[in-house]
FILUMLUM-381217 format. One record per residue (C-alpha): residue in three letters; x negated, y negated, z negated. Coordinates in steps of 0.001 Angstrom, whole numbers, plus 500000, padded with zeros to 6 digits. Each point is the difference from the previous one (the first is absolute). Example, Ala and Ser with C-alpha at 12.3 -4.5 7.8 and 13.67 -1.06 7.14 Angstrom:
BEGIN
ALA487700504500492200;SER498630496560500660;
END
This chain:
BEGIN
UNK884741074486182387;UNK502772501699497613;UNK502352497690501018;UNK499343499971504021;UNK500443503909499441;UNK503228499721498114;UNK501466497607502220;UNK499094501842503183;UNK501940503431498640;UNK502886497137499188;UNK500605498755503488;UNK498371503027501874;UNK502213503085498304;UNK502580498760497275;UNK501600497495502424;UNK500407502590502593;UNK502000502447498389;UNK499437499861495900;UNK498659503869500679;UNK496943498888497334;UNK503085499181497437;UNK501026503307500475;UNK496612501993499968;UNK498988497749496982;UNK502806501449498105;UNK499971502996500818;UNK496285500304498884;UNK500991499005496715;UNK501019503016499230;UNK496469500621499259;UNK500073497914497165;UNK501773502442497786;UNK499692503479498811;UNK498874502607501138;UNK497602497902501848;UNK499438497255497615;UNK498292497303501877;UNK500895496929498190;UNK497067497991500969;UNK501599500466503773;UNK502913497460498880;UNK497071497440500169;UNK500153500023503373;UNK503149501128501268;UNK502578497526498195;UNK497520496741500493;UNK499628500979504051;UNK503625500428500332;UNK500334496541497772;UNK497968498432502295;UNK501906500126503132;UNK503560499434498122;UNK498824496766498383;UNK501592497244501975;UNK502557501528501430;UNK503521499138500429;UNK503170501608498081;UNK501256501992502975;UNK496223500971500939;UNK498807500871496233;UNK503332501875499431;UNK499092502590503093;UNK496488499832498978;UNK500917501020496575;UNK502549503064500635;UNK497867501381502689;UNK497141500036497374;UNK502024501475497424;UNK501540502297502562;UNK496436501784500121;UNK499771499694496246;UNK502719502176499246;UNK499638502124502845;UNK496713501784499294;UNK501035498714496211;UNK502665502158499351;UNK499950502830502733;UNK500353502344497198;UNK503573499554499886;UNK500532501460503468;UNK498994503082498413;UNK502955500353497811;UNK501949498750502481;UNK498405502645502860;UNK499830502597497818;UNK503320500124497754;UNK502146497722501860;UNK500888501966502832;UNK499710497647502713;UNK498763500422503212;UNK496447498515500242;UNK501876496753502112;UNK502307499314497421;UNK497661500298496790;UNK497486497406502086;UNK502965497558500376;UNK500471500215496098;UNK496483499327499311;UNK499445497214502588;UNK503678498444498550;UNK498296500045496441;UNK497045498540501308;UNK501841497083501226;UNK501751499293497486;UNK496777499937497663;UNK498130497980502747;UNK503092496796499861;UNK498590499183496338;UNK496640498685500885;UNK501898499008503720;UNK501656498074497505;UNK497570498334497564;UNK497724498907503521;UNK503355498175501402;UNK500660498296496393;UNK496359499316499934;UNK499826498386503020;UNK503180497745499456;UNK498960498456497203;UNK496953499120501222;UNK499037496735501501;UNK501435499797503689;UNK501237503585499213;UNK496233501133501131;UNK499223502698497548;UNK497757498955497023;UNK498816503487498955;UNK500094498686496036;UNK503837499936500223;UNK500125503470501256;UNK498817501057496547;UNK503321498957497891;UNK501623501417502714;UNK498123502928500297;UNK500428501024496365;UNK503847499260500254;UNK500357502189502888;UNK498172502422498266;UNK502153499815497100;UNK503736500180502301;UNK498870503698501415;UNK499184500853496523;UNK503309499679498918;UNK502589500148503305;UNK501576502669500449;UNK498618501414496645;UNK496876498824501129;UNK496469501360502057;UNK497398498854498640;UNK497317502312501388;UNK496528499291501910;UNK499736496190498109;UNK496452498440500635;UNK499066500579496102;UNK499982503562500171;UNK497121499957502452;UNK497971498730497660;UNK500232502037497146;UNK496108501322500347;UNK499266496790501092;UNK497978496705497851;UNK503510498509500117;UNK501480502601497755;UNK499088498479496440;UNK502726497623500543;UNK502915502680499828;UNK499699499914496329;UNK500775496381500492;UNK502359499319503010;UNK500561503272500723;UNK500444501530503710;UNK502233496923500764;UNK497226497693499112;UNK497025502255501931;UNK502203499315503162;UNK500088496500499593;UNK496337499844499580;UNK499450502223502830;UNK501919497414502263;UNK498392496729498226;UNK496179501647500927;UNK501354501020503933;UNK501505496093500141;UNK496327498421498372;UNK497758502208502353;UNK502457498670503287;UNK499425496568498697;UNK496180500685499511;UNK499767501369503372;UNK502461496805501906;UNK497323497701497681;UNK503659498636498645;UNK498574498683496353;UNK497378503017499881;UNK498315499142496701;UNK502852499394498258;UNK501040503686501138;UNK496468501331499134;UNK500448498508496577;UNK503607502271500014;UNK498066502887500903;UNK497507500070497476;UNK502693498806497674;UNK501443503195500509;UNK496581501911500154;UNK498709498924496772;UNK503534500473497819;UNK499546503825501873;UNK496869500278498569;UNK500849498616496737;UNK503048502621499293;UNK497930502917500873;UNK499381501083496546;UNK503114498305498311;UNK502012502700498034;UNK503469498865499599;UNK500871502827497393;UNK498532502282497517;UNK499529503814499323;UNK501698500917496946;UNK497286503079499844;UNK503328502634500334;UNK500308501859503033;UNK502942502406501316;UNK499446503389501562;UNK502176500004502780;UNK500333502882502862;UNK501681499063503276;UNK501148502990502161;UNK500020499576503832;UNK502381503030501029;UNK499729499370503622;UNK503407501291501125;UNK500916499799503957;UNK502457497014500333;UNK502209502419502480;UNK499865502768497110;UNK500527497658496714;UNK503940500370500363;UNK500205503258500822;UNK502613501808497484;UNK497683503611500089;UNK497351497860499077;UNK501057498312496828;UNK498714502111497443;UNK496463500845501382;UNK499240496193500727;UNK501566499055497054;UNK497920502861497662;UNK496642499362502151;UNK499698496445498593;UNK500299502089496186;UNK497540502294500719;UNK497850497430501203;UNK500483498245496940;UNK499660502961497335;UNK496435500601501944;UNK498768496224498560;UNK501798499875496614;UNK498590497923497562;UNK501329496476501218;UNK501765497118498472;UNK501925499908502778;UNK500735501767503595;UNK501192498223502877;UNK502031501835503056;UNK500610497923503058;UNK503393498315501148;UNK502595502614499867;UNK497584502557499220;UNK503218502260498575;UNK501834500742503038;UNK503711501039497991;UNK502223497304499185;UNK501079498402496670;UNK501946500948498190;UNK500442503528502010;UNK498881503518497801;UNK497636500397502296;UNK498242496857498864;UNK501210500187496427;UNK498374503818499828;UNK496894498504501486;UNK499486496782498419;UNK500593501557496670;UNK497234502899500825;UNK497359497317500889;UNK501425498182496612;UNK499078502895498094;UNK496442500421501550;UNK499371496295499648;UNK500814500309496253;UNK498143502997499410;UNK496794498389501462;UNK500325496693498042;UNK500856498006503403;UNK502036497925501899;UNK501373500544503607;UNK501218497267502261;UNK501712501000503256;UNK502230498807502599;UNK503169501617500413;UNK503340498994501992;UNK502542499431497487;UNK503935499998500868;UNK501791498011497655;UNK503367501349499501;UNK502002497263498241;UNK498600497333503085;UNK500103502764502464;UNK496412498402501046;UNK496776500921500874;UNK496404498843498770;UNK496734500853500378;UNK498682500996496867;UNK496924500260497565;UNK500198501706497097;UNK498172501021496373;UNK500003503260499036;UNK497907501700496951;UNK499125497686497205;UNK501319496317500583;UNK498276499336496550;UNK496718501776498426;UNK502565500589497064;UNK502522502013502161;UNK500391503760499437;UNK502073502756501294;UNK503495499353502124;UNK502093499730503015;UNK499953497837502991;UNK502532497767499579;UNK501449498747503540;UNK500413496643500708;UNK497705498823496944;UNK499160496142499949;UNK496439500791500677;UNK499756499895503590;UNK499836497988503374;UNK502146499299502965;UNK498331498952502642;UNK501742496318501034;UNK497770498948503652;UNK501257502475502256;UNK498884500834503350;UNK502630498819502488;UNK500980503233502414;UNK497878502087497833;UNK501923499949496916;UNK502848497578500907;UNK501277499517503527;UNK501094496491500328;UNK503502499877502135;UNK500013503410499096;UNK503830500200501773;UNK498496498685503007;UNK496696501692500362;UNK499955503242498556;UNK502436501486503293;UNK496879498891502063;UNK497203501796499153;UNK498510502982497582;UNK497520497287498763;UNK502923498012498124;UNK501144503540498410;UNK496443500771498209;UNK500378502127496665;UNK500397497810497037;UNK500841497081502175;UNK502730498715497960;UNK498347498753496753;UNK501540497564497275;UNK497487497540498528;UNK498742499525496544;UNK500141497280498462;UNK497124497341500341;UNK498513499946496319;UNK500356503180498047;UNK497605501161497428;UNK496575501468500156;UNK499915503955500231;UNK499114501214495856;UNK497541503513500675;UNK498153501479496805;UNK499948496504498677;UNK498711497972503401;UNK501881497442501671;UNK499906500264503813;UNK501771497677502322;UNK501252501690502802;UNK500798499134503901;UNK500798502900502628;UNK498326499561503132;UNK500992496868502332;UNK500432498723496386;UNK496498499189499778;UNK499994497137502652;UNK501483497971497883;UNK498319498143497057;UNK502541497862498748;UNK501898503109499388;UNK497132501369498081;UNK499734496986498205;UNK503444499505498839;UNK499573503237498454;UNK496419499689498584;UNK499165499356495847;UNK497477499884497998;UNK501253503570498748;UNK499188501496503492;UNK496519502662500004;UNK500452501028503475;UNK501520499450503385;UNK501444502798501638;UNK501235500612503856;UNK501283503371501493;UNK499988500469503491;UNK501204502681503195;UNK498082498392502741;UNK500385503494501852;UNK502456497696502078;UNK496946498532501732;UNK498044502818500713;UNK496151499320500525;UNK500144496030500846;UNK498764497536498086;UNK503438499084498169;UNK498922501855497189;UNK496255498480499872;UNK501874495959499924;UNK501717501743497156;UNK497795500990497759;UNK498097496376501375;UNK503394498215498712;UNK499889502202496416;UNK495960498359500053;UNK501275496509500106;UNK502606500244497699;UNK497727502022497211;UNK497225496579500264;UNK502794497994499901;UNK501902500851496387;UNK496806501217498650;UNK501506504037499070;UNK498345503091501375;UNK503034501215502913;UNK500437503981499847;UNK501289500946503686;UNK500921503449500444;UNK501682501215503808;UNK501181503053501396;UNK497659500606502363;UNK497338496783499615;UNK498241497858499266;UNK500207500846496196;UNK498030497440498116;UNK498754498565496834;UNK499243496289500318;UNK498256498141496837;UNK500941496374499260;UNK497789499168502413;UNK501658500753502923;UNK496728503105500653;UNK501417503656500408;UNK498633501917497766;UNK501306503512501211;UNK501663500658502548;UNK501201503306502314;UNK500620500269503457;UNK502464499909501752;UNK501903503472500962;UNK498160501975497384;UNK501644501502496773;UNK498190499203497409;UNK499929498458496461;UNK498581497130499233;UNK498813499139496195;UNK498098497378498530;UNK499552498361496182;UNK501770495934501083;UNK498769497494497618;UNK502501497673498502;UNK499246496204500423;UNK501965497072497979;UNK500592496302500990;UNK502044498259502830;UNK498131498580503512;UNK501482496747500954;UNK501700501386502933;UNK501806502276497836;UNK500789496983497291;UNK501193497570502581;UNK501376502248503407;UNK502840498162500849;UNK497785496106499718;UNK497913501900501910;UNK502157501134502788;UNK502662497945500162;UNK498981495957499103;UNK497167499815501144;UNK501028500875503856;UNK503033497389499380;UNK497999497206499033;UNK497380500746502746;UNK503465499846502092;UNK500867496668498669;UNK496939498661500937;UNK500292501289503358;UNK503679498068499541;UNK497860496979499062;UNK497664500255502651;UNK502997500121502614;UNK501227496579498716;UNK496565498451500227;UNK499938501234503443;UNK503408498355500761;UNK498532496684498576;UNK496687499646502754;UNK502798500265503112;
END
């Protein structure tokens, strides 16, 4: 019956036009936050499976980027809102950017269904060689053009059964599993070697079950009294000169209010006056002093002009007590205890082509769009004696990043965000989704503290603890509890993300050749 149903939508609609490719992606945006709907993948990625299996390279390839076309479309709509409302565009133009960036996404997976399909027998796609492919595409757009690797099928899951493997495989290894289960239920369905694709499922089912309670690392019994302040300053006001001091002196007052804490988090450049100016320097050594006095530590994101490189990065610094030892004294500028940021956004804080491109349009001339990077690995932020490892923003995305700068030493993870960019979309809710993964994935509680949302603290876990929402100022504070120990995720990353794809490609390699040798 399943399989009379499935084939009829095959030859009656996908055929015709591939318009159920494209409405199948597009309703996967409903597998993420805010909506959350992970169990909807079930469906969605085996039915469009189904009618791809079989087909040839040419015929896949289409099938594929239309799919993907939808994916990132209702995926990553947010971005139009930057682009709509800071760019200034007419509404034409900014469409044409978003539906070029949606191509160019969509060719990856274009890509993996043609490879898949031409190294399978009689170049008929064998949906099992789509997943090395898959996984390699996956990995190119996470690190062309500095990389996009946004919306991958792992993140849907992060509320779902399939999550207890992150500590494991992490979000790399979720996706593959998402895309083994779609390929077994197609199989089950075409009655292609069903039991031995049952026996996969409850393969899977049972090792789910069986990590439910596993704890990968251990509470030390310590916790850290953290406050996160979410000022909630306009985007089109943030940069206004007038405005410096008040936004700058709102996130202190907010912050004198909910003294004691071990340490105080402001969002990514929170302090709106620029290293090493004396308006920053008067500033920065005011909040200095009130840190001090109160026994704390303040981290904050700053823009900092380096005057011997003539460069600048985007910034997090420690102000107040680096150590529980430290007493009295200045702010010394340009101190070893802080963060560049080193992913940057292209166009939003480096304009590739820049000679070329910024002429065109106001969106290539963005404040702070001209950003040096930091280097890859630098060292863990030091506040009141905690070790946080830091990542600004986009940063976050990226978990070998994270990893090549994670130790044994490290209490907390930290991310600072301005997602005022994207107004209310869901951008910021995949976000904080992303932070999620990546705190069930190292095994650290992940402090996450925006402008103007969603402020968060996320346990070890991957659960939010506290959060506030969006477009309120508020103050967020909470007693984190310190855990020890290292997931195997965190232990083995690169194994993890890198080998095993390539020698799931060289069997697909292998495959090919025994192919060869039947014709």
């Amino acid at each position: 019956m399943l399989n009379k149903f499935f084939t009829r939508i095959n030859h009656k609609i996908i055929n015709k036009d591939n318009g159920l490719s494209f409405l199948l992606g597009l309703a996967l945006v409903l597998c993420y936050a805010p909506f959350s709907y992970y169990w909807l993948m079930a469906i969605i990625l085996p039915t469009w499976l189904y009618s791809l299996q079989g087909k040839s390279a040419r015929a896949a390839a289409k099938q594929g980027f239309i799919f993907a076309f939808g994916w990132f479309s209702a995926g990553i709509s947010w971005v139009h809102v930057s682009i709509d409302q800071f760019g200034g565009l007419p509404l034409i133009v900014s469409i044409l950017l978003m539906v070029l960036l949606c191509v160019y996404l969509a060719l990856f997976l274009a890509l993996a269904c043609y490879l898949a399909a031409r190294f399978s027998y009689q170049q008929k796609l064998n949906l099992w060689l789509l997943l090395p492919f898959w996984l390699l595409a996956e990995f190119l757009r996470g690190v062309l053009l500095t990389g996009f690797p946004w919306l991958t099928l792992g993140y849907s899951q992060i509320d779902g059964p399939l999550a207890v493997f992150a500590p494991i495989m992490g979000e790399k290894g979720i996706s593959a599993l998402v895309i083994t289960l779609s390929i077994a239920i197609v199989y089950i369905v075409k009655q292609r070697k069903p039991w031995r694709h049952i026996a996969l499922l409850v393969a899977i089912s049972v090792a789910s079950l069986a990590l439910q309670n596993k704890v990968w690392v251990s509470a030390t019994g310590q916790s850290v009294n953290t406050v996160m302040v979410q000022g909630n300053i306009k985007q089109a006001m943030k940069w206004s000169p007038e405005l410096t001091w008040p936004t700058m002196l709102s996130y202190l007052d907010l912050t004198r209010k909910n003294y004691p804490a071990d340490i105080v988090i402001w969002p990514e450049s929170a302090i709106t006056a620029i290293e090493p100016s004396t308006q920053a320097q008067d500033f920065l050594q005011i909040a200095q002093n009130s840190a001090l006095l109160n026994n704390s530590a303040i981290i904050s994101g700053i823009i900092d002009y380096n005057i011997n490189s003539r460069n600048y990065y985007n910034n997090l610094i420690v102000l107040g007590k680096e150590l529980p030892s430290d007493s009295q004294g200045s702010y010394q500028y340009n101190n070893q205890n802080r963060y560049a940021k080193h992913h940057l956004l292209p166009i939003g804080e480096f304009v590739p082509f820049a000679d070329w491109l910024r002429p065109l349009a106001a969106i290539f001339n963005l404040p702070m769009s001209s950003f040096s990077r930091g280097e890859y690995v630098q060292k863990n932020l030091v506040a009141n004696g905690y070790h946080l490892l830091p990542l600004i923003c986009f940063e976050v995305a990226f978990a070998e990043q994270l990893s090549a700068n994670f130790s044994n030493q490290t209490d907390l993870l930290l991310t600072v965000s301005n997602d005022a960019w994207f107004g209310d979309s869901h951008g910021p809710h995949q976000h904080l989704e992303i932070v999620r993964m990546r705190a069930l994935e190292f095994g650290r509680p992940f402090l996450r503290a925006t402008n103007n949302g969603i402020t968060a603290v996320i346990d070890h876990q991957g659960r939010i603890l506290k959060q506030i929402p969006q477009f309120e100022q508020a103050v967020l504070s909470s007693q984190v509890a310190l855990v020890t120990g290292l997931t195997p995720y965190a232990r083995y990353t690169r194994v993890i993300d890198f080998v095993i794809p390539l020698l799931l490609l060289l069997l697909a390699v292998i495959r090919r050749f025994q192919y060869r040798a039947k014709s």
